[in-house]
N, C-alpha and C positions, 0 to 999 in steps of 0.2 A: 817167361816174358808175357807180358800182360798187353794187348794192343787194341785201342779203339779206332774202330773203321767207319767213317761215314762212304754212301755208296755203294757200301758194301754190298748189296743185290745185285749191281750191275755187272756188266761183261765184266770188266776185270776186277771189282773186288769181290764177287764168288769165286774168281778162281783164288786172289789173294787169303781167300778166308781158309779154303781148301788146304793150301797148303800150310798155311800157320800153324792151321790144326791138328793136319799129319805130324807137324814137326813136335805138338806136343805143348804147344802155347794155349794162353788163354785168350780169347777174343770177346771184346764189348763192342755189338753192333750198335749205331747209335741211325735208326730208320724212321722214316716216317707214319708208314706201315708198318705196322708189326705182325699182322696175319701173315700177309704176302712173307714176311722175312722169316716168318716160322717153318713156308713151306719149303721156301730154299733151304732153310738152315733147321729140321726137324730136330729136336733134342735130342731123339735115340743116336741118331748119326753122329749128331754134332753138339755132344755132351761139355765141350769145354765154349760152348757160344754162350753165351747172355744177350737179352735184346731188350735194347732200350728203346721208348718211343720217344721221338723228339720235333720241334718245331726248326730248323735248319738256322732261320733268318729270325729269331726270337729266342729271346734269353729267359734262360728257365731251372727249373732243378735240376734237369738233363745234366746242365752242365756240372752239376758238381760230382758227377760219377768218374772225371776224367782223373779226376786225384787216384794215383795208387797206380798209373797208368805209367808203364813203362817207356810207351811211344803211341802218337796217336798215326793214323793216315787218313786225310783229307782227300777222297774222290767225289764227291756231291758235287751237281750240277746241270743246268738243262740245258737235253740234250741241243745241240747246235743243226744241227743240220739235217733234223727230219722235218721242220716246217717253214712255212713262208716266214721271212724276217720282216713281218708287221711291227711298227713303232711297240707296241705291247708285248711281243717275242721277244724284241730284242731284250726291251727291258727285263723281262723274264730271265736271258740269257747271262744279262749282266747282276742284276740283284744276287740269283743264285750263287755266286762264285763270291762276287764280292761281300754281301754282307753274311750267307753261310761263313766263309772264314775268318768274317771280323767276328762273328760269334764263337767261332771253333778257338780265337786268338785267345779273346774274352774270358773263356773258360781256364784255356789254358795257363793265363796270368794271374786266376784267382787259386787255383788248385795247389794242395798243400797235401802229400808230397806232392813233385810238378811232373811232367812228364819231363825227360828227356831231350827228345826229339819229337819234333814236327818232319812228316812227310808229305808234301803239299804238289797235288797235284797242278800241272801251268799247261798250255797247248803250244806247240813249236809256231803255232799262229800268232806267237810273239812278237817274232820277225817281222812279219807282211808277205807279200807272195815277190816273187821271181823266176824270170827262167832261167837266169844267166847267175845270176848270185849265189856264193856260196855260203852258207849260215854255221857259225858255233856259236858256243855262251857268251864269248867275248863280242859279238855281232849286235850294235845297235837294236831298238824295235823300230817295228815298223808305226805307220798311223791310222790304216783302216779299223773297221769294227773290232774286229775278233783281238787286231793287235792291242788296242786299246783298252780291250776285255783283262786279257792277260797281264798287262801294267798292273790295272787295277787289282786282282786278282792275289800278284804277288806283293805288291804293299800290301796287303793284309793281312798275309801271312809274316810280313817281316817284322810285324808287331810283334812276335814271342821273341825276336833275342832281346828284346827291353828286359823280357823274364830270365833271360839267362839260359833261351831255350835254345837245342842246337836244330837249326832250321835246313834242310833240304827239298829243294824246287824241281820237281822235274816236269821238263818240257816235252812231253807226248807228242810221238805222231802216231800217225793211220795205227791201231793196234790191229793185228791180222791177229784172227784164230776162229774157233768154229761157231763165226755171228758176228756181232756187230759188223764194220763196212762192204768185209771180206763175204759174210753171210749173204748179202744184198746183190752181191756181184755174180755169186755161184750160181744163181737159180737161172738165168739168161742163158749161160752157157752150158749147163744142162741140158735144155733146151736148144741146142746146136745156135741158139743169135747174139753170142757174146761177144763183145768187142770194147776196145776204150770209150771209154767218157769223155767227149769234148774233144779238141785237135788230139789229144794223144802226146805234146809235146810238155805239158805242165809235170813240176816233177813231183814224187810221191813218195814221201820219207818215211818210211814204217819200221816198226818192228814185232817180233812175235811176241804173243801176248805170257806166253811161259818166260822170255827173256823178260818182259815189263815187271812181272812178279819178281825175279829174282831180283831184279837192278832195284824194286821195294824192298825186299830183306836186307839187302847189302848198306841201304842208306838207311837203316832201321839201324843194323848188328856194328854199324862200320864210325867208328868217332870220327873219325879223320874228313866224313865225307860232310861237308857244308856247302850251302849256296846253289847256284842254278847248275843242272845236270841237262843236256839231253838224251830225250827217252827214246833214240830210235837206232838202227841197225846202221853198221859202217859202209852201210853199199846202199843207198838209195837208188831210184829209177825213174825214169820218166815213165807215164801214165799208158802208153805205146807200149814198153816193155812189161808190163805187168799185166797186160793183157795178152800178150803173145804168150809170157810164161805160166800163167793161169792156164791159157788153154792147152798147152804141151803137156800142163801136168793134168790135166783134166781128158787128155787126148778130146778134143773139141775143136773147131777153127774158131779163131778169134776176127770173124771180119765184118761184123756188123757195128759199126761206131752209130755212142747213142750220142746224139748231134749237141753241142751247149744252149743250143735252143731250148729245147725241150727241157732240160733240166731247169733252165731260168723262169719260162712258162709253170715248172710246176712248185719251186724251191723260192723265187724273185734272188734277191740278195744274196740270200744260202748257198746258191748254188756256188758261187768262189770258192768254197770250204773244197769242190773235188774238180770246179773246172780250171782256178790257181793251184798253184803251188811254192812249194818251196825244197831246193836241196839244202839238207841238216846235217850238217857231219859231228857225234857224240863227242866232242875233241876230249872234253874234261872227264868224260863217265870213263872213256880208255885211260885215260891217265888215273885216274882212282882204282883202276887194275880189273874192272868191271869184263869178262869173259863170255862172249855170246856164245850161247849156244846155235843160235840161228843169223849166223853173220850173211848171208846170201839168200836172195830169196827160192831158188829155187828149191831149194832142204826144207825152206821153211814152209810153201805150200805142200809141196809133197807130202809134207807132215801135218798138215792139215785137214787136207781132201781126203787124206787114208782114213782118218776120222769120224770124213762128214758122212 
């Protein structure tokens, strides 16, 4: 199998690359950088990579390498919640997603063979936030930023089944593994002053970031799987919980909460991304026979922190 990855340098499409690779696939990174992607992805190591450089939000030659492409995967996008949500962020936040995949669509409609499959990343920030609510695919969206984002987002990708493409959405939450949000949280508690973020009552839908790869292979290898998936663990938590069990598994006390103040003061708008929430239950990814390996969080840090 033959798969082109945008994102690919990031948390989770290095790991996705890693394992493609193991398994013996071929992979076309499509980066913006090509230095930086060399150094992730050195030839000696990672003999079956190719790296293309491309414009994300710009039509170009790039695209016509996607022909011969078995399946693409769409993770590009900026990032949300490491800076102030300035009228020009935002814009930043939404251009990336939205016109990167009307590009990524674009390609895909012209390419001759076509791919397959589309694997399209979406954030569970589809919804909106809640404390009381409970979310699956069938679940309305919501109308804030992020939810708005996400709409947009996935109309763009639903432009390839015009092509006769089979389309798969999945809705991400929190990706735990060794970095990205989970990364940001460890170093406090290290340092004996870890504690939740905000009241501790918002809930926080996550899954491990080895289970996110798999649940990409499965909608890559799987026909049967079409349309919106969520991408997160069958046991969500409240934000209280996640920090008690962090520190358990960290042997740490978890009792210094970092106030929503301060996150607002340093994040403005962004900071909703971890002082909301939402509970997400995968309803449809278990009904497509999808098997976690890390269905509880406690296994799943354990198996992290052994790491970091």
């Amino acid at each position: 199998m033959k798969v082109a990855i945008t994102g690919a340098t990031g948390f989770v499409g290095s790991r996705l690359v890693e394992r493609l690779h193991k398994q013996g696939h071929r992979i076309l990174v499509l980066t913006r950088n090509t230095s930086s992607a060399q150094k992730v992805f050195p030839a000696g190591a990672f003999p079956n990579v190719e790296i293309l450089a491309y414009t994300p939000t710009i039509s170009g030659s790039w695209q016509d390498a996607l022909a011969g492409c078995d399946g693409v995967v769409n993770l590009a996008g900026e990032p949300i919640a490491e800076e102030r949500w300035t009228p020009e962020q935002k814009q930043k936040i939404l251009n990336s997603r939205q016109l990167g995949t009307q590009k990524i669509a674009e390609a895909i409609a012209k390419a001759n063979p076509k791919p397959s499959v589309l694997v399209n990343a979406s954030a569970i920030g589809y919804y909106g936030t809640s404390e009381t609510a409970i979310f699956d695919e069938t679940s309305s969206s919501g109308k804030d930023f992020l939810a708005q984002v996400c709409q947009t987002w996935e109309a763009e990708a639903q432009k390839v089944k015009d092509a006769g493409v089979r389309l798969v959405i999945l809705r991400l939450g929190i990706v735990l593994g060794n970095g990205g949000a989970l990364g940001k949280m460890i170093t406090p508690f290290k340092l004996f002053a870890g504690g939740p973020l905000g009241s501790g009552r918002q809930w926080f839908s996550w899954i491990h970031l080895d289970d996110l790869v798999s649940l990409i292979l499965q909608a890559l290898t799987n026909p049967d799987m079409a349309g919106a998936y969520n991408a997160t663990a069958p046991n969500p938590v409240r934000m209280a919980g996640l920090s008690q069990t962090l520190g358990q598994v960290m042997q740490r006390p978890s009792w210094l909460p970092v106030p929503g103040f301060a996150l607002e003061a340093l994040l403005g708008d962004g900071a909703m991304v971890v002082l909301e929430g939402q509970q997400v239950m995968p309803k449809r990814t278990l009904e497509a026979g999808f098997e976690y390996e890390y269905p509880n969080l406690q296994p799943a840090l354990s198996q992290i922190i052994g790491k970091c």
